[in-house]
N, C-alpha and C positions, 0 to 999 in steps of 0.2 A: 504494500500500500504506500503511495504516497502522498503523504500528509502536508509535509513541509513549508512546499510555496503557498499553502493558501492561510500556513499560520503567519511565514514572515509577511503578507500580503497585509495581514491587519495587528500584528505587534507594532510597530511605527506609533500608527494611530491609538493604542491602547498604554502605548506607552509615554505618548504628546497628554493622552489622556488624563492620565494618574499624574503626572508631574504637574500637569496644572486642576488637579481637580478639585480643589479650593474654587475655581475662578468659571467651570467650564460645569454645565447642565451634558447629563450621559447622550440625553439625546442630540445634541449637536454632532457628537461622534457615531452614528447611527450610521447615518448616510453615507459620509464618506467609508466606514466598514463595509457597508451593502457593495457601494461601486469600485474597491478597490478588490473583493473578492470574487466581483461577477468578474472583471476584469481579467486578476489573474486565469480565472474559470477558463474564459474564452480562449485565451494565450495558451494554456494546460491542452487544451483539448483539439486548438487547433497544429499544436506539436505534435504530439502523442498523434494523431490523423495522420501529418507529415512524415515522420520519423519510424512510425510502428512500433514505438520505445518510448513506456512511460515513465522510466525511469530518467531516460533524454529528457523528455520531454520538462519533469520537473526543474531539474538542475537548470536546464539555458532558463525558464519561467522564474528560477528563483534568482540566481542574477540579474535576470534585467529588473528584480523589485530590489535586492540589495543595491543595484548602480541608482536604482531610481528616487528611491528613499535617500539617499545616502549624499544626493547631488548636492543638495541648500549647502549640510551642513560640512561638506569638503570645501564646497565653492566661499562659505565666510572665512573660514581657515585659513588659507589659501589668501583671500583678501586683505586676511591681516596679520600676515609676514610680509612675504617677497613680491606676491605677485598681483602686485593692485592694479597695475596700469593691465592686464593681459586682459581683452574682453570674454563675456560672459561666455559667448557664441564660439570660444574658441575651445574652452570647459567642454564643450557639449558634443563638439565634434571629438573628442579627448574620451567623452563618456561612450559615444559610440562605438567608435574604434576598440575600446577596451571590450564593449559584448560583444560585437564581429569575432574580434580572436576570439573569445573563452566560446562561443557559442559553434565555432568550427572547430575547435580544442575538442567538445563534449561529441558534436556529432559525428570527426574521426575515430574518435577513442572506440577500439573493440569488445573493451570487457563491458561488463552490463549493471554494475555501480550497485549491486546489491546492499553492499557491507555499509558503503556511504549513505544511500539511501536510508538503511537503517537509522544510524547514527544522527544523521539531518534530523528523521523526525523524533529521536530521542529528545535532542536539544529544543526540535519548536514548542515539544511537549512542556518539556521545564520555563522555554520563555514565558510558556500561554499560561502556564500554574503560576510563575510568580507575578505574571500582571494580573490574576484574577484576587489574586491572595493579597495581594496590597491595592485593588478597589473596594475587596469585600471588607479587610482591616479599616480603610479608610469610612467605608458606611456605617460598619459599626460606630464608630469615634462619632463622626457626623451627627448619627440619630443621639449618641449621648447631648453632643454638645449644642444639636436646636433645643433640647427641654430647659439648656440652661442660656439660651439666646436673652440678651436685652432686650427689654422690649419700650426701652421709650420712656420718656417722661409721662405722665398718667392724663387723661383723656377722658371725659367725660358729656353727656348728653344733658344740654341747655335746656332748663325748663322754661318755656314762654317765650319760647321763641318766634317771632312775625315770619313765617317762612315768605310772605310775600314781599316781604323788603331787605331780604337776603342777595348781594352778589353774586355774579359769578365770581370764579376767582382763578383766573390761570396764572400759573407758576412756569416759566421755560427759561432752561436751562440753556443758555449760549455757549458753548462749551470752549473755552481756554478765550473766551473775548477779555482784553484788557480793557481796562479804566481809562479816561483820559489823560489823565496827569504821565500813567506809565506809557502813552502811546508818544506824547511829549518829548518825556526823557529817554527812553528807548528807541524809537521807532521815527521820532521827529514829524509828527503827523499829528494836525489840528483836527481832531475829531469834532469840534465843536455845531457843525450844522447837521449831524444827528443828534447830539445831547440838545440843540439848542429847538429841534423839532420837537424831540420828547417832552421838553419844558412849557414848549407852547400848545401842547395837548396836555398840559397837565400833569406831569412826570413828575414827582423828587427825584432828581438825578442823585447820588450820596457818592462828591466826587471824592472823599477820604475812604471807602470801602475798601476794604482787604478781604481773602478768601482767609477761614481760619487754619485752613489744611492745603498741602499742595498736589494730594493726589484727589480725582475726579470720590475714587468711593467713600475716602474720609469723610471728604467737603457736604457729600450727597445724605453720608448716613446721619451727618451732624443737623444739617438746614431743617433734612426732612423728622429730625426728632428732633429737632429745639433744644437740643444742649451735644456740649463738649462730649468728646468720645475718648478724653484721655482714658479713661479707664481699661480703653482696651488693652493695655500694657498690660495690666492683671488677667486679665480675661484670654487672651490670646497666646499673650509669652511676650516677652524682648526680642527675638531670637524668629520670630514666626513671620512667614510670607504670609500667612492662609487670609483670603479674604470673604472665609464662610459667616461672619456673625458680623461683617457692616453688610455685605451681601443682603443678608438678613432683612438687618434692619431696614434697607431700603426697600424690600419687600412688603415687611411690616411696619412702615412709619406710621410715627404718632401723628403727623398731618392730614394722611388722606384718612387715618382712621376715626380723628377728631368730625372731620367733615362729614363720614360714614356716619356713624353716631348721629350727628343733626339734619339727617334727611337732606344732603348732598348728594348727587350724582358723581362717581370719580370718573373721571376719563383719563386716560393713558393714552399720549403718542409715544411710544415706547423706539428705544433707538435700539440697534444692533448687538450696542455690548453689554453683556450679560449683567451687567449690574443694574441695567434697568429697563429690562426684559419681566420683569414680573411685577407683579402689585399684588399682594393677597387681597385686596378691597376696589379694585380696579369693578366698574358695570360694566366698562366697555373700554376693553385693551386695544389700539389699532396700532398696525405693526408692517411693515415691507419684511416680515422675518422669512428669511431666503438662505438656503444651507449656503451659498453664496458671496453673504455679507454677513457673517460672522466669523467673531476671530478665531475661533478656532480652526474653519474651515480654511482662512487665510493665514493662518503660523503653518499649518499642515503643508498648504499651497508652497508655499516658500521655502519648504525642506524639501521641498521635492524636485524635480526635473519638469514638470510643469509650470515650475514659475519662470522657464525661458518663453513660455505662449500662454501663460493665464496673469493679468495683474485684472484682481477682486477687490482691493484698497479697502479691504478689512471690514471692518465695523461702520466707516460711513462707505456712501455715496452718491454719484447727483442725484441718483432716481429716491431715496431714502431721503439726500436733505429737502429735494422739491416737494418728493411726499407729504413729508412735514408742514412747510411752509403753505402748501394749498389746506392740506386738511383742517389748519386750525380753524379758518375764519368758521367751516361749515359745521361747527360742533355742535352748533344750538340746535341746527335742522335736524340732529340727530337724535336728542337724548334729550328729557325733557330735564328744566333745571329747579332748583338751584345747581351748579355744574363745578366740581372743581377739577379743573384740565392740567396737568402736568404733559410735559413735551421736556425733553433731551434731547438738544438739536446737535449732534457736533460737527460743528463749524462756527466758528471760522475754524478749531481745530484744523493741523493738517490731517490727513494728508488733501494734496491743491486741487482742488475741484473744480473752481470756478475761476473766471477773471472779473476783474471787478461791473463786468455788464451782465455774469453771468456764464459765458461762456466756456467751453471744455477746456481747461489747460494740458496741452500737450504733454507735459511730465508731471503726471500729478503726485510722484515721488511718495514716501513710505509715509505709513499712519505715524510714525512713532518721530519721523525726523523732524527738528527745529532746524539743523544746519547753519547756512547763510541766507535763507529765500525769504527775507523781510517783506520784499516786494510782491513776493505770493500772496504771502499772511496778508498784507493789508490789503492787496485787491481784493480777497475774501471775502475779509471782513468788511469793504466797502460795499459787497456783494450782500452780505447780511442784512446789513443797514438800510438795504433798500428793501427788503424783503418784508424784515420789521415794520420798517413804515409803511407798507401796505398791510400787514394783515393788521398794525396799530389803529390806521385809518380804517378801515374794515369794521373790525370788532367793535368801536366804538360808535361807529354809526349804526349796527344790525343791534345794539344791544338796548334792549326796552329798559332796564336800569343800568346805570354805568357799572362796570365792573371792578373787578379790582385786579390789575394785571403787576405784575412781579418778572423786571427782565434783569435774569442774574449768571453770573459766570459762576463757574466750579473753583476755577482756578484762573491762573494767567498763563504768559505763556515762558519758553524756555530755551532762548536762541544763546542769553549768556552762559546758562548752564550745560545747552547743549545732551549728548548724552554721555557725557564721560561721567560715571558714576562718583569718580571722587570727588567729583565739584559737588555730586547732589547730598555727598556724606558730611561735607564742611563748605556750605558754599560762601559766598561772599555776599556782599550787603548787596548789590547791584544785581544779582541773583536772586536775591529775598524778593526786593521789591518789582523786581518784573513777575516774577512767579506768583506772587499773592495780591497785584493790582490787579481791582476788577471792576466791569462794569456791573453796576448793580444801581436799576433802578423802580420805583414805585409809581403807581397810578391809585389813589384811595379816593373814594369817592367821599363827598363829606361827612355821612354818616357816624356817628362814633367819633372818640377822642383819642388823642396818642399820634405822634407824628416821628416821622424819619427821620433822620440825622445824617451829618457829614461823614462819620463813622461808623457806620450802622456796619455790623458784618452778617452772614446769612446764618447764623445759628439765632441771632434777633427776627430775624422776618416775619416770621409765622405767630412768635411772643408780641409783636406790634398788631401784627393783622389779626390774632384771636382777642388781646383786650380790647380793638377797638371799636372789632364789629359784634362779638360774643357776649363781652364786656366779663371775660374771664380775666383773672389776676397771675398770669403768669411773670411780668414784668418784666424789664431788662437785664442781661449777661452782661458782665464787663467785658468789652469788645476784643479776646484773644485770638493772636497768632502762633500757630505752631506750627514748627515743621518737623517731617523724619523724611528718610529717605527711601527707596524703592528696596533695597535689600530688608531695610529693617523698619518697616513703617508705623510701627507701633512704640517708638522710640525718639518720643516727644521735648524736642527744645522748643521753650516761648523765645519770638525771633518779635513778640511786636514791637518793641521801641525800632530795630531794624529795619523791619516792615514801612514803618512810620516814619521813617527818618528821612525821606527825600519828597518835597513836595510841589 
């Protein structure tokens, strides 16, 4: 029997799996299992046809999944030693030529590969057992550690409440949009005739805003539960990647679940990456979710020999950001309100999607890179800006009461920092401050008391918008910054005087 090629066909995948499975739902690894095993299938069967030797047949089948697997991560290696400048296309011609030979090696070869064959599927046997046995370890752990998930600052159902003088209230997330001051000092770009639009429709613009975290899930699981997440230091480890319990949280935030409680509708534009991909309280989840445009689908991509002809651009893209940006105006036709809409847009994030009329940018380069491309970033974000003030203008005219709209960033962005991780483990002041300036602005209709500030940070948002319209007593957080870094993200320096220091 041979077993082998169609275990190494999906080990890869099980094994991209487990290393990130803190971060990655099983089912995003579905698909690509199904079609990397039909795949090998058809290869398997159409050798064995060819050859009259299934024993041939496996071995040329499992080479070309070990050269094909194996392509991303030779091809970075490679990229960062010696051989930076040699193109991608020349790797590949390199790749082929290497299956040519072994695969005329196998099919001259007289003996009949008994012994090896054996042996092969001994080993896929032990692969397939210790990926199963460190997903099943990790479920176990998992199911212990949701019973003991945070769940939020406490949340309760308003007695006497006017449901008919109730807002909407959408919450959208700009993702890595800076502030004006940092696009100033940074970027050298007067953003002032969008802030100055937003003002004239009635915006507090809060131009001292900081994000209090510099990663998207921190920032996400803080805003959407109303307080600081230091705690996860205790809860998680010093030492821990896992992003299962802000995950969580983001799933289970005490915002949409407040709104739950008061006979709110939650709506969800839900983006791509996995962190905010679910709502436990969501009515109505809307989603471009495409095995596609997930990252998983796109790390896999990129380890492989198909990222010389497939670029997926991960977690965003046009059809995803436009998605968004059309769907929001039409939310009311959908779902009767009161309505609170949460949307995760990312962009301007990279990776460069647009140019600043919109249009397709020819390299629209990797999701993760800052590099040098300022001029991406901001025709992007020029790009945003226009987008905004159409569905601004929109929403405020389709709406029978004014609403109450919240446009906030995650974070900032990270062309000083870059991605050399040791700038993100001690970075510099100029680093702080571009990373945690953000745009963050309000639209409150008169209703209710309590107003914004110059330094409002997004862990207040929601403690402003529930005492003013609820008239709950949750009150104001002292406005902190902290940072850690992507290895150890749960390993919390207050950076806000730094944060604060260049105005």
């Amino acid at each position: 029997m041979v077993i082998y090629p169609f275990v190494f066909a999906i080990f890869p995948i099980l094994f991209l799996y487990a290393f990130n499975i803190d971060q990655t739902p099983f089912k995003d690894a579905i698909i690509p299992l199904l079609i990397s095993l039909a795949a090998v299938a058809v290869l398997f069967l159409l050798l064995w046809l060819a050859l009259k030797s299934a024993a041939k047949a496996g071995l040329i089948s499992s080479v070309f999944v070990v050269l094909f697997f194996s392509y991303g991560p030779f091809l970075h290696v490679l990229h960062k030693t010696f051989l930076k400048a040699v193109p991608d296309n020349a790797f590949t011609a390199v790749f082929a030529l290497v299956f040519i030979l072994l695969a005329a090696l196998i099919i001259r070869h007289k003996g009949d590969f008994k012994k090896l064959t054996k042996m092969l599927n001994v080993v896929a046997v032990v692969l397939i057992a210790l990926s199963i046995i460190n997903i099943t370890v990790y479920g176990i752990s998992a199911s212990s550690r949701n019973r003991q998930t945070h769940r939020g600052v406490p949340v309760k159902k308003i007695v006497g409440l006017d449901r008919s003088k109730l807002p909407d209230v959408y919450y959208i997330i700009l993702d890595a949009y800076v502030g004006q001051q940092t696009l100033k000092d940074f970027f050298k770009y007067d953003n002032s005739e969008f802030t100055g639009f937003l003002k004239e429709k009635g915006f507090y613009v809060a131009s001292e805003s900081r994000s209090n975290y510099p990663e998207t899930f921190l920032s996400l699981a803080s805003s959407l539960n109303m307080e600081y997440v230091n705690f996860l230091t205790k809860e998680c480890g010093k030492n821990s990647k896992s992003r299962y319990i802000p995950y969580k949280m983001i799933e289970n935030n005490a915002v949409s679940h407040f709104f739950k409680l008061n006979g709110y509708k939650v709506v969800v534009l839900a983006s791509n990456w996995v962190g905010t991909r679910r709502f436990k309280d969501a009515d109505l989840l809307m989603a471009r979710n495409t095995v596609f445009e997930q990252e998983f689908t796109d790390v896999l991509i990129k380890s492989t020999l198909l990222r010389t002809v497939v670029n997926i651009g991960g977690v965003a893209s046009r059809e995803g950001v436009q998605y968004m940006f059309s769907e929001l105006p039409e939310i009311q036709g959908m779902i009767e309100g009161p309505r609170f809409v949460f949307a995760h847009v990312i962009c301007p994030h990279p990776p460069y999607l647009f140019d600043r009329n919109g249009n397709p940018v020819k390299d629209s380069g990797e999701a993760t890179t800052w590099g040098d491309r300022k001029d991406d970033y901001l025709n992007q974000l020029i790009y945003v800006n226009k987008r905004i003030k159409q569905f601004v203008s929109e929403i405020l005219a389709k709406s029978k009461r004014p609403p109450v709209i919240i446009l906030q960033a995650d974070h900032g962005t990270a062309f000083v920092l870059g991605t050399a991780w040791d700038k993100w483990i001690k970075p510099s002041a100029e680093g702080v401050r571009e990373r945690t300036g953000i745009l963050n602005a309000y639209y409150l209709p008169a209703l209710g008391e309590g107003t914004p500030y110059e330094t409002i940070t997004p862990v207040n948002s929601f403690r402003l918008v529930f005492d003013r319209y609820f008239k709950t007593s949750y009150g104001q957080l002292d406005n902190r910054v902290y940072w850690s870094s992507y290895d150890h993200p749960y390993v919390f320096i207050d950076v806000t005087d730094t944060a604060l220091g260049s105005k």
